[in-house]
ZAMARGU-4260 file (C-alpha; in steps of 0.2 Angstrom, whole numbers, plus 5000, padded with zeros to 4 digits):
<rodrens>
0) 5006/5047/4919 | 4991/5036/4915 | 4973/5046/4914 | 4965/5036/4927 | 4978/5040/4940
5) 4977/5058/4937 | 4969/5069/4950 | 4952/5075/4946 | 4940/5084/4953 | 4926/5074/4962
10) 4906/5078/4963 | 4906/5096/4971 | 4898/5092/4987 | 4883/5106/4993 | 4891/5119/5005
15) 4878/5113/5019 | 4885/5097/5019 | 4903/5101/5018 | 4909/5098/5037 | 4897/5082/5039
20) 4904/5074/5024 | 4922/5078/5028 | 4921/5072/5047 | 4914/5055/5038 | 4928/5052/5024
25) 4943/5058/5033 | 4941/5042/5045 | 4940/5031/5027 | 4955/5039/5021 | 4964/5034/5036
30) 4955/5019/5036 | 4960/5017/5017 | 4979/5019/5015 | 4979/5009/5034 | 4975/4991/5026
35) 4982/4997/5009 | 5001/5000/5016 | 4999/4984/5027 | 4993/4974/5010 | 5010/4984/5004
40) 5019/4976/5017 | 5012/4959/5015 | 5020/4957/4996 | 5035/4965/5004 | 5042/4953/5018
45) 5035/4939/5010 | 5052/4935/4999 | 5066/4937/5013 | 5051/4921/5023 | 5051/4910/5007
50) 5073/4909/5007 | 5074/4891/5016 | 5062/4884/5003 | 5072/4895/4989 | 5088/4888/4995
55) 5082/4870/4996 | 5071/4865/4983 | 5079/4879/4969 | 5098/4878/4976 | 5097/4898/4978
60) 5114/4901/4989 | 5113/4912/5005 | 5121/4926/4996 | 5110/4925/4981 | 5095/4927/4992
65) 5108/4945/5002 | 5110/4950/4984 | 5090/4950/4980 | 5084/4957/4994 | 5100/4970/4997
70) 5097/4976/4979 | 5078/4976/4982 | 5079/4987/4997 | 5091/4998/4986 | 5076/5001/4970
75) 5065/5002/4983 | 5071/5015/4990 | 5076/5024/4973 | 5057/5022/4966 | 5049/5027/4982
80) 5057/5046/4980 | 5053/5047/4963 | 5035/5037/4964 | 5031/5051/4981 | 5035/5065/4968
85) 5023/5058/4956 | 5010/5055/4968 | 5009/5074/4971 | 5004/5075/4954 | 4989/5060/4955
90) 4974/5054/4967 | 4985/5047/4980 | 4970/5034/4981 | 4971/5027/4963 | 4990/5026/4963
95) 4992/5018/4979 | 4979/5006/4974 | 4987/5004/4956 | 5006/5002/4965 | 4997/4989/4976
100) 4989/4978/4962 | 5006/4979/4953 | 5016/4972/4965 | 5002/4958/4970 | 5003/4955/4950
105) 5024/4951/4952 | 5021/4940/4968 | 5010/4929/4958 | 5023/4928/4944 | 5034/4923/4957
110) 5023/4911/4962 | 5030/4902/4945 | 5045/4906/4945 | 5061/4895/4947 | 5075/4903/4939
115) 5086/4915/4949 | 5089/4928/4938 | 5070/4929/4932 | 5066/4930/4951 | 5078/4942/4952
120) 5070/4953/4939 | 5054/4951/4948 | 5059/4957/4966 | 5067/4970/4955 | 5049/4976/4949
125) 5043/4973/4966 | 5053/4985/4974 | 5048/4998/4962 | 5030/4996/4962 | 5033/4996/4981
130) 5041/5013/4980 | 5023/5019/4975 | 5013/5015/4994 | 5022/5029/5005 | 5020/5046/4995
135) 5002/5045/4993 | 4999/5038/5010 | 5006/5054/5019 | 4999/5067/5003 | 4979/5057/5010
140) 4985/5062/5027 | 4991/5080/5022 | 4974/5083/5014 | 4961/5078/5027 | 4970/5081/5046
145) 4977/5098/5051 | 4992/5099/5059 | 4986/5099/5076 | 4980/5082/5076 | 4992/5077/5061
150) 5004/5069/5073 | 4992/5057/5082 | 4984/5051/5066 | 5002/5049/5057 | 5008/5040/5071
155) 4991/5029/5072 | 4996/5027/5051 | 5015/5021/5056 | 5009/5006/5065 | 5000/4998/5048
160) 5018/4994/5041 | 5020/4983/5058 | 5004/4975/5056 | 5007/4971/5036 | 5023/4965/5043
165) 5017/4954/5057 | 5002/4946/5048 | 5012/4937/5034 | 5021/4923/5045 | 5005/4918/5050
170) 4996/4920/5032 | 5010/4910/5024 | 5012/4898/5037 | 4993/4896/5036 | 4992/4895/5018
175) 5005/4880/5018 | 4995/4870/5033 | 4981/4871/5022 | 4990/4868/5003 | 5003/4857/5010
180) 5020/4859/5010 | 5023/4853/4992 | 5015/4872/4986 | 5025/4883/5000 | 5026/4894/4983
185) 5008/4897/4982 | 5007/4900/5001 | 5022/4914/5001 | 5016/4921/4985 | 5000/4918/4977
190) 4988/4919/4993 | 4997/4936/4999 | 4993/4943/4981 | 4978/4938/4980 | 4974/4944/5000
195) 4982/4961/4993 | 4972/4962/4980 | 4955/4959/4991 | 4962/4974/5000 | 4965/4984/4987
200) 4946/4982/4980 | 4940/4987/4998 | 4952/5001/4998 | 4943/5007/4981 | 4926/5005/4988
205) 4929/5013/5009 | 4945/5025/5004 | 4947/5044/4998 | 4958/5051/4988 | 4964/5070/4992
210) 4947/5082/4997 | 4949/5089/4980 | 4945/5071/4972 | 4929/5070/4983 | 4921/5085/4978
215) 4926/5094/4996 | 4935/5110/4996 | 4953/5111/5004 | 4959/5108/5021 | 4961/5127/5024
220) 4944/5131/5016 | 4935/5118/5029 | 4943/5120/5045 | 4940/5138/5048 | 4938/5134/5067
225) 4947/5118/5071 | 4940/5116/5089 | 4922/5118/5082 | 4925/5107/5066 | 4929/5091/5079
230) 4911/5094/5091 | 4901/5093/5075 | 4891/5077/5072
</rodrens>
């Protein structure tokens, strides 16, 4: 694993100023792997919007575009197990933002590309690099709520995939209004990479990683009185 992905220890926050500091940055880690898995989800839908361009101006058949996204879905799948154990062993916030950035880097390949088995190879690094959103995503929410109010706030999480997944009809239908239908490649994968990357610098600047990484002490360690923890201002 690469050093800057490691988890760290961050600046040891002064015991006085423990609770007030973890009531502030639970809310941006939430906040943080919200926009970062919707950006996720932007780079992800994205392919299966652009097939009747694909099939009409690069001749890719119906099946060929079933066979992408089918063996996508499959790597996808594969790297997120093995990417969600590796993310036990990192900052969940570096390696969802590094997994982001990634797969905004292949979507803008794509936005060049126009052979089919390059494309191919591509949706193929897509899928792993999107494998590496969800693990640290639910490690974030492990660290900072306790299980009492773990189930709202992971259900408040869940709808950001729908959100990433609604918003990228209109930013690609947007994107070619405003380029013009002669660069529909651009508007399905150059402007949701570079939207994704936006994200992924505002995630860096408003997100947490685990407690550990931002100099608090564990979840156990904090909440020694849940019920008192959640009046404090």
């Amino acid at each position: 694993m690469f050093s800057f992905l490691k988890s760290k220890p961050g600046v040891p926050v002064p015991d006085s100023e423990v609770v007030a500091r973890y009531n502030v940055l639970r809310w941006r880690a939430l906040f943080g792997i919200f926009i970062g898995y919707a950006a996720y989800y932007i780079l992800r839908n994205n392919f299966l919007l652009s097939s009747p361009e694909l099939i009409s101006e690069f001749g890719f058949t119906k099946k060929d575009i079933g066979f992408v996204s089918g063996t996508m879905l499959v790597v996808y799948g594969l790297s997120k197990g093995f990417m969600s154990a590796l993310a036990d062993k990192a900052n969940p916030k570096h390696f969802m933002i590094f997994g982001l950035l990634m797969s905004a880097a292949v979507n803008l390949m794509m936005g060049f590309t126009f052979s089919f088995w390059v494309f191919f190879g591509l949706c193929m690094l897509n899928g792993i690099f999107q494998g590496m959103g969800a693990g640290p995503a639910y490690v974030v929410l492990a660290s900072w709520f306790p299980r009492k109010s773990r189930g709202v706030i992971t259900a408040t999480f869940n709808i950001s995939h729908n959100v990433g997944g609604g918003l990228i009809a209109p930013i690609a239908g947007g994107a070619v209004a405003w380029l013009g239908q002669e660069h529909w490649q651009a508007a399905h994968f150059v402007v949701p990479a570079a939207i994704a990357a936006i994200v992924a610098a505002i995630f860096f600047i408003f997100g947490a990683g685990r407690t550990y990484n931002e100099g608090l002490p564990s979840l156990n360690k904090i909440v020694n009185d849940e019920t008192e923890l959640i009046k404090t201002k």
